[in-house]
C-alpha positions as CSV (number, residue, x, y, z in Angstrom):
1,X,-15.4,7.4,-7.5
2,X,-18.9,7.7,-9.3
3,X,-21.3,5.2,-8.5
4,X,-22.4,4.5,-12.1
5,X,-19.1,3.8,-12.5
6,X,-18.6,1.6,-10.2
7,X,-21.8,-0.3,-10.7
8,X,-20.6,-0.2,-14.6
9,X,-17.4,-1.6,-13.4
10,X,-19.0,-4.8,-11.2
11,X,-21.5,-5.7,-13.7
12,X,-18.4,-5.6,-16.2
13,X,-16.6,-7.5,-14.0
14,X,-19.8,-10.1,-13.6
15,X,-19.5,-10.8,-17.0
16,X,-16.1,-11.2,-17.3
17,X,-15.9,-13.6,-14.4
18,X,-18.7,-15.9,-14.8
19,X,-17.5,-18.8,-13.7
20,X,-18.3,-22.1,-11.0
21,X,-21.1,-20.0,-8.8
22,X,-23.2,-18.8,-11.9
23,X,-26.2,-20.3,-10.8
24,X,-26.6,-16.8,-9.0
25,X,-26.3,-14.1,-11.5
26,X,-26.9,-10.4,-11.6
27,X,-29.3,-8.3,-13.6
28,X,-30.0,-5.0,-14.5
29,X,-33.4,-3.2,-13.7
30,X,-35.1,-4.1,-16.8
31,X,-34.6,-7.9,-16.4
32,X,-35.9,-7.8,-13.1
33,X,-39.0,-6.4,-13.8
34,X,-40.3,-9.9,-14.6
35,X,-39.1,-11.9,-11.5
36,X,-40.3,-12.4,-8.0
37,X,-38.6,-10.3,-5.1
38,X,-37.5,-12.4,-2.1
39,X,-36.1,-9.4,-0.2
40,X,-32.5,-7.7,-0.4
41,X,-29.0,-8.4,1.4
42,X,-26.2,-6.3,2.5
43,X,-22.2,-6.7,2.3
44,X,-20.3,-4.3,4.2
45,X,-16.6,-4.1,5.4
46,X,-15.3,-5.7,2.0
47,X,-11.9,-4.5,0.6
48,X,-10.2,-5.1,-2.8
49,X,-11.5,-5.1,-6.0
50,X,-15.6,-5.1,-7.4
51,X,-14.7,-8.6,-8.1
52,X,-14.3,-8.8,-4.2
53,X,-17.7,-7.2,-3.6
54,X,-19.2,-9.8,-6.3
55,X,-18.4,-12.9,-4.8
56,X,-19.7,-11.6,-1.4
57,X,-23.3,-11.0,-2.4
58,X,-23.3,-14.1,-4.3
59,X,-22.5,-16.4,-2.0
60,X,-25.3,-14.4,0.2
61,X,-27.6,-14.7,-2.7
62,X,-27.0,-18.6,-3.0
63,X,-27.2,-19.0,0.9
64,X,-30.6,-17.3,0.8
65,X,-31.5,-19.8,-2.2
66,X,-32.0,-17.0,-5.1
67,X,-31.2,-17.4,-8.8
68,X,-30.3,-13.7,-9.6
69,X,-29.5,-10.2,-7.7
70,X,-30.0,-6.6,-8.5
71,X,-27.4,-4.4,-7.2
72,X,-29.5,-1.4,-5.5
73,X,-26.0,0.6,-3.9
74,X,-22.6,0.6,-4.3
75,X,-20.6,2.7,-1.7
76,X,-16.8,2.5,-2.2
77,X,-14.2,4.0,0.2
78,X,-11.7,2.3,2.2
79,X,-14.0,-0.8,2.4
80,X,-16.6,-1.7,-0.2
81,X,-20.8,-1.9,0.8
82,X,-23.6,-3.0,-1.1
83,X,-27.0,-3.9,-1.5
84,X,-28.7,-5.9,-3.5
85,X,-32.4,-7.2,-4.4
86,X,-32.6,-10.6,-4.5
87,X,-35.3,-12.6,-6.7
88,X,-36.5,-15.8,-7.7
């Protein structure tokens, strides 16, 4: 699957979901242009959906105390990985 898609797809899926855990929430490049970096996480070894992959790098982003997340790769294949940038 194409990438863009698939980061199309979990930010779709972000929106569509917000729900109990949206003091974390993801942004695009633009929006983080104006916040403070605090470093990036990884989630590997995820299977199911993009929702799947979303709730695992949020509960990393909450654990590591950020209030958003940029999604910097999105590998998909029999397991889901990711990286994100974290912020402030």
């Amino acid at each position: 699957m194409n990438t863009k898609l698939i980061i199309a797809t979990l930010g779709l899926a972000s929106v569509l979901s917000f729900g109990a855990s949206a003091a974390v929430h993801q942004v695009n490049a633009e929006q983080a242009q104006g916040l403070q970096s605090m470093g990036s996480i990884a989630v590997t070894e995820v299977s199911g959906s993009p929702m799947d992959i979303r709730q695992a790098l949020v509960a990393k982003a909450e654990k590591a105390g950020a209030s958003s997340y940029r999604v910097t790769e999105l590998n998909a294949g029999d397991h889901w990985h990711a990286t994100a940038e974290l912020y402030k």
